[in-house]
N, C-alpha and C positions, 0 to 999 in steps of 0.2 A: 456542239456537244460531242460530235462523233469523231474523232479526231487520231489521228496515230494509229503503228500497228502493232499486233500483240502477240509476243511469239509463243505459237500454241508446241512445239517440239523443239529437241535439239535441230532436225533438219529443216522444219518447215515456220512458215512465217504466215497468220493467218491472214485471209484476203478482209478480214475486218478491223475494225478500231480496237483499241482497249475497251473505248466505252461500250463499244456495242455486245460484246463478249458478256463484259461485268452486268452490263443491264438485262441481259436476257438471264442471267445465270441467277441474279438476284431477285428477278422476277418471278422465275420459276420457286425457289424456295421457300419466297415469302408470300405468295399468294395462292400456290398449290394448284397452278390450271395444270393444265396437262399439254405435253410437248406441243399436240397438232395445234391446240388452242395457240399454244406461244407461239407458233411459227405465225399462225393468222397475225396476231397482234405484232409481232416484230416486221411483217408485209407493210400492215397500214402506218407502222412507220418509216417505213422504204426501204426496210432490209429485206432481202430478199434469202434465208439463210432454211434447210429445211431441217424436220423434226430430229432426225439422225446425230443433225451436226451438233442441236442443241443441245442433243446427252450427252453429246461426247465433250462438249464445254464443261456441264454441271459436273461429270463425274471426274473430270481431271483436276477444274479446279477448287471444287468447293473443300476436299481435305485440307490444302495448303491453306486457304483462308480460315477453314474453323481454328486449325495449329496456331495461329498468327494471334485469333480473337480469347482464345484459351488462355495466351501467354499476357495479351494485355487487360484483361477482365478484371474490376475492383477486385480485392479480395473477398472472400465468401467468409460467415462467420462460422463458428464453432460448431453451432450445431446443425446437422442434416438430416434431411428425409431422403430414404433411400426406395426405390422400388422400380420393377421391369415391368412393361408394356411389351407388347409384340405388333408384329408387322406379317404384311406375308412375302416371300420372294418364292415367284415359282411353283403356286399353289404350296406353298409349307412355310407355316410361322416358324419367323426368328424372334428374338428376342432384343428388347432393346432396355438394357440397364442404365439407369440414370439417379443421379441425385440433385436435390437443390438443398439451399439453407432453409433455418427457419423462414426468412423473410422473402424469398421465395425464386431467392440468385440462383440460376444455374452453377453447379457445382462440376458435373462431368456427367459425360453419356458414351455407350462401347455396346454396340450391336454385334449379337452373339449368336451364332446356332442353337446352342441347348443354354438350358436351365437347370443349372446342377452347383453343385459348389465349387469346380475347379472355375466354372464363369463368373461367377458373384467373389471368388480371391481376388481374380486376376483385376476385375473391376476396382475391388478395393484398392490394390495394388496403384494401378493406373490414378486412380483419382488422389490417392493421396501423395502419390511419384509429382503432380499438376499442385496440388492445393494445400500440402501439408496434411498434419494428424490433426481430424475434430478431435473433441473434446466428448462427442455425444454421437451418435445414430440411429434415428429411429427408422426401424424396419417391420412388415407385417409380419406375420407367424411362419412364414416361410422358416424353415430347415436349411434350406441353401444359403441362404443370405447368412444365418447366424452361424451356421458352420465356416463362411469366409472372415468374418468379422473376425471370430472366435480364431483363424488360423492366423492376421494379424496382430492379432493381442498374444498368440502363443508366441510369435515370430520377434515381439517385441521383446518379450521376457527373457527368450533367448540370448537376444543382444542385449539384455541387461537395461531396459528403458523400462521396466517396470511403474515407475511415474506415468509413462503416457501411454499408459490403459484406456482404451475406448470403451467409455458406458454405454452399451446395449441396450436400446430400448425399444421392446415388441409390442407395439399399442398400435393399431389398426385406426383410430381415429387419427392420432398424431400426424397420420400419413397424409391427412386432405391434401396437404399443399402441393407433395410431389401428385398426387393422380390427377387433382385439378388441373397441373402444369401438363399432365402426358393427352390429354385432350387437343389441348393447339397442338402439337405435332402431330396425332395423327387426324386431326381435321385437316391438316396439310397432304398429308399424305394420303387422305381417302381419293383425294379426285385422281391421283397420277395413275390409277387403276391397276395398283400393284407391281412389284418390281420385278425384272426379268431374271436379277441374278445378283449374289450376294454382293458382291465389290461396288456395283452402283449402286446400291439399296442403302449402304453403309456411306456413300458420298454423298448422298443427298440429303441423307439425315444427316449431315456432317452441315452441310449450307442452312438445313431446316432447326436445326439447332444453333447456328449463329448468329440467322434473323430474327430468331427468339428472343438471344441474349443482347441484340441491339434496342429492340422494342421495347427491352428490358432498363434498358439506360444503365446495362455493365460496364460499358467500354467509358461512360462517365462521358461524355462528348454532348453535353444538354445541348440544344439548338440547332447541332450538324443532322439535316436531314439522312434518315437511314440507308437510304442509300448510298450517299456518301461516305458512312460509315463504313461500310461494307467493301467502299471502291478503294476508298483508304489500306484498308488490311492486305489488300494485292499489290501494292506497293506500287 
């Protein structure tokens, strides 16, 4: 299984496999132990690799892989639920914006410092740059959110697309789907016992959000075990 090398830099060549990279990296995001724990379990498999090097795996390469699973994900339907969870890095919550569809696809996710409306535009922005214009958005009573929304429907009128006005919809029920969904990622995330610093906080959720979206059967690959799916997207 463990086979070949993986080059971890422009200059440097890591003294491991591709697989064994990809398996600690996958493992990590998709079951949420925490580094010392992976280093044990990656030992009783004969790796010999320490805590250190395994962040430095996750956090390099889990962005390029979520970008990869982003671009090949089914498409998501019209209508979404949008809404932020937070994390902490550092003893201080961030934020982490996300939406899914009705049915309950990952749509996109963009881990933020604050909570304001120039965060919940730029989110907008992003997600619909990846997914195209719904048709619909349901959001809680939040002021932030409807002020970003509100600044893509202005932005649209502007460019004269007035047809693809997004319906705004602030029902707090409507939301179950997204807050049910922000549970599995921070059940992942409870055991890592917090993140040291924004840029890995944001690559981890970046991995923990694409073994979400496998679990999910977005990538459409029925019967390829998830792992493979995952190994797959590293090309």
């Amino acid at each position: 299984m463990f086979q070949g090398r993986f080059r971890c830099s422009v200059s440097k060549i890591c003294h491991f496999s591709k697989d064994v990279v990809l398996f600690a990296v996958f493992f990590y995001v998709r079951y949420g132990v925490s580094y010392r724990d992976l280093e044990e379990i990656m030992e009783e498999r004969g790796v010999n690799v320490d805590h250190a090097t395994l962040n430095r795996w996750v956090v390099r390469y889990s962005p390029a892989i979520a970008a990869k699973a982003k671009a090949r994900k089914r498409p998501v339907c019209s209508s979404w639920r949008m809404d932020e969870t937070y994390v902490k890095v550092r003893d201080k919550w961030v934020y982490l914006y996300r939406a899914v569809d009705k049915h309950g696809d990952t749509v996109d996710f963009m881990l933020c410092e604050t909570r304001d409306e120039a965060a919940a535009t730029a989110f907008f922005n992003k997600s619909f740059g990846n997914n195209g214009l719904p048709e619909k958005v349901v959001i809680d009573k939040s002021g932030a959110n409807l002020a970003g929304l509100t600044n893509i429907n202005i932005a649209l009128l502007v460019l004269g697309f007035w047809w693809s006005f997004i319906d705004i919809l602030q029902v707090k029920y409507l939301n179950n789907i997204v807050e049910q969904d922000h549970r599995f990622i921070k059940k992942l995330a409870r055991p890592m016992m917090g993140f040291k610093a924004f840029h890995s906080a944001s690559a981890t959720l970046d991995g923990i959000e694409t073994a979400h979206m496998i679990s999910k059967g977005q990538l459409n690959q029925t019967g390829v075990p998830a792992y493979r799916q995952f190994m797959e997207l590293a090309g």
